[in-house]
TIRO-83005 format. One line per 8 residues: number of its first residue (from 1); for each residue x, y, z of N, C-alpha, C. Coordinates in steps of 0.05 Angstrom, whole numbers. Atoms other than C-alpha are relative to their C-alpha. Layout:
NUM = X/Y/Z/X/Y/Z/X/Y/Z; ...
//
This chain:
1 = 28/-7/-5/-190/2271/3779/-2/17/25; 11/-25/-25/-217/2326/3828/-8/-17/17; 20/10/-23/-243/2306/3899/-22/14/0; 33/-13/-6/-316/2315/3907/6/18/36; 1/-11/-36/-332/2363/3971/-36/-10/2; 15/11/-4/-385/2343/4009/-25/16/0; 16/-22/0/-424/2408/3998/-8/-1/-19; 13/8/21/-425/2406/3930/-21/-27/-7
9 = 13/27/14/-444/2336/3921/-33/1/14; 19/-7/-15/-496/2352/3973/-26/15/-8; 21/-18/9/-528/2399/3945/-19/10/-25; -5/4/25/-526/2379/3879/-25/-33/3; 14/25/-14/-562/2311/3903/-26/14/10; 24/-28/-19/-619/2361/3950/-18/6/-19; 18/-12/19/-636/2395/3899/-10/-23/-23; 12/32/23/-643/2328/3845/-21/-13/6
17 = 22/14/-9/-678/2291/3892/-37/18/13; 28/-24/7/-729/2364/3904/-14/-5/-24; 7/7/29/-737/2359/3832/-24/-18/-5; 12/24/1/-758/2287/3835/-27/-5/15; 31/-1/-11/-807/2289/3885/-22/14/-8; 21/-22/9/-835/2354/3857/-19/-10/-23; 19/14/26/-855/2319/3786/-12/-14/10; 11/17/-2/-874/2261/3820/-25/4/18
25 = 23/-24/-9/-920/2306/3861/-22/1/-20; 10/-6/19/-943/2335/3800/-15/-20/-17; 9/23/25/-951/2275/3755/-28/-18/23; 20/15/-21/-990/2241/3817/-33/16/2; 13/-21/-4/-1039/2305/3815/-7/-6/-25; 8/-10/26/-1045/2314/3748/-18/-31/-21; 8/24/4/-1051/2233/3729/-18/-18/20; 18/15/-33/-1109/2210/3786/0/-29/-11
33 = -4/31/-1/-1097/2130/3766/13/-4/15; -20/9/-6/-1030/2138/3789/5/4/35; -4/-10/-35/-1045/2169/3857/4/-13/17; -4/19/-15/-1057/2120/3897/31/-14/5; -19/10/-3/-997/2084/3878/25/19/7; -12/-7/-1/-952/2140/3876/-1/18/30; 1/-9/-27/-977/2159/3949/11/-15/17; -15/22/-7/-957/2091/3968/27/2/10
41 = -28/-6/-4/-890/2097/3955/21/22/4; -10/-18/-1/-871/2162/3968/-5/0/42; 4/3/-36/-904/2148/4045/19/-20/8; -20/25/-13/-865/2090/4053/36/5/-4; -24/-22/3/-800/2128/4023/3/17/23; -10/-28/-21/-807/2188/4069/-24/0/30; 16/9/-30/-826/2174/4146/-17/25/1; 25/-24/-5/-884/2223/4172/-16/13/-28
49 = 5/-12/18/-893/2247/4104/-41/-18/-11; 17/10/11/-975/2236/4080/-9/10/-24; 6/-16/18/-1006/2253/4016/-25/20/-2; -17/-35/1/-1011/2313/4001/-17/22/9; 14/-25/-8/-1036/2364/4039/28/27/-4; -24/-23/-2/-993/2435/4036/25/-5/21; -31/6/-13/-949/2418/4096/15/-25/-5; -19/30/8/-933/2345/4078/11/6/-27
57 = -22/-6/33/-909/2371/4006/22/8/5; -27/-9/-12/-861/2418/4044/15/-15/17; -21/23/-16/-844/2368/4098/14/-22/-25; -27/10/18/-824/2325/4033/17/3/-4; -28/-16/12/-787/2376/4002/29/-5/16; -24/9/-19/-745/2373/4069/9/-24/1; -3/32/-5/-744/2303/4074/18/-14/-20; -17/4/24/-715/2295/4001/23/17/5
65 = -32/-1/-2/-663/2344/4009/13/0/11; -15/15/-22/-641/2312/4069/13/-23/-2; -13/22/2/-633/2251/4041/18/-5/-18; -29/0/9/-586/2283/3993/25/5/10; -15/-1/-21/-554/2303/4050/22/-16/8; -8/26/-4/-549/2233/4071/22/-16/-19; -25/18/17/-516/2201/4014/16/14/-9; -24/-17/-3/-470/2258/4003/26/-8/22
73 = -12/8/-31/-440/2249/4076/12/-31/-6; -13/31/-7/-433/2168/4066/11/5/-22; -15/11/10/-415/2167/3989/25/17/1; -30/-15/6/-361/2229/3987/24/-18/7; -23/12/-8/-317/2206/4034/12/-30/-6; -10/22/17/-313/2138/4004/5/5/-17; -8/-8/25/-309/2160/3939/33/5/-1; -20/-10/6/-255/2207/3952/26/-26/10
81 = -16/21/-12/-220/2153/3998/9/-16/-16; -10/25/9/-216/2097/3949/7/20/-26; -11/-21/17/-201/2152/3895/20/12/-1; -17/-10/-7/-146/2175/3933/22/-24/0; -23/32/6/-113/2095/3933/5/-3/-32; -14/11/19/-122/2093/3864/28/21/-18; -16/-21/10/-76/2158/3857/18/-7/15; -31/-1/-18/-17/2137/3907/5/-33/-16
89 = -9/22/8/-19/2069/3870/11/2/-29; -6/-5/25/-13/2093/3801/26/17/9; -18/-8/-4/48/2132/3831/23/-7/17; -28/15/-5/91/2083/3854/20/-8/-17; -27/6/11/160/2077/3836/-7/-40/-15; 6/27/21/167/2015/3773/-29/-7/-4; 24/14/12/92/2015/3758/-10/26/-25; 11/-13/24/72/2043/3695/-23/23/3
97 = 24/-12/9/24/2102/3694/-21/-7/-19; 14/11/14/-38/2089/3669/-16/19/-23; 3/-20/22/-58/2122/3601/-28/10/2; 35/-10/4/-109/2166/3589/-28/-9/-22; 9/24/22/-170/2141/3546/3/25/-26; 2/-21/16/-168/2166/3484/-30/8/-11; 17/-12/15/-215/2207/3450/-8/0/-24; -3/-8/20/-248/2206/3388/-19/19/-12
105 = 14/-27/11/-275/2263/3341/-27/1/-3
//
């Protein structure tokens, strides 16, 4: 398996979690029951952030793809780390490689 870089995963994450806020933006706007609640937890999610005037939408935006940022940075390097044990363990001398799965049609 490939190592993740922390750029990709990063930014790949950024932009997901943009996404996410954006609908939930949207859906919050568009469905007024849900406002309230969905102001709730998006304030309590993202520090400073209030609902929604024009700059707190954009300060989200930042705020979300920072926090893909964030779990980029912590999970990569774990990932690749314990990803990287299970490749020097599968290649020790007297231990069986381990098969690939199979596929079916």
């Amino acid at each position: 398996m490939n190592r993740l870089t922390i750029r990709g995963t990063a930014l790949a994450l950024g932009l997901f979690f943009d996404a996410t806020f954006f609908l939930c933006a949207l859906w919050g706007l568009v469905v007024p029951q849900s406002w309230e609640t969905m102001a709730r937890i998006w304030e309590a999610v993202l520090p400073g952030f209030t609902w929604l005037t024009p700059a707190s939408f954009l300060f989200g935006l930042v705020e979300a793809f920072l926090y893909g940022w964030y779990v980029a940075l912590v999970f990569v390097p774990l990932f690749n780390y314990f990803e990287g044990g299970r490749r020097a363990e599968a290649e020790q001398p007297g231990m069986a490689r381990p098969r690939e799965a199979l596929h079916h049609p």
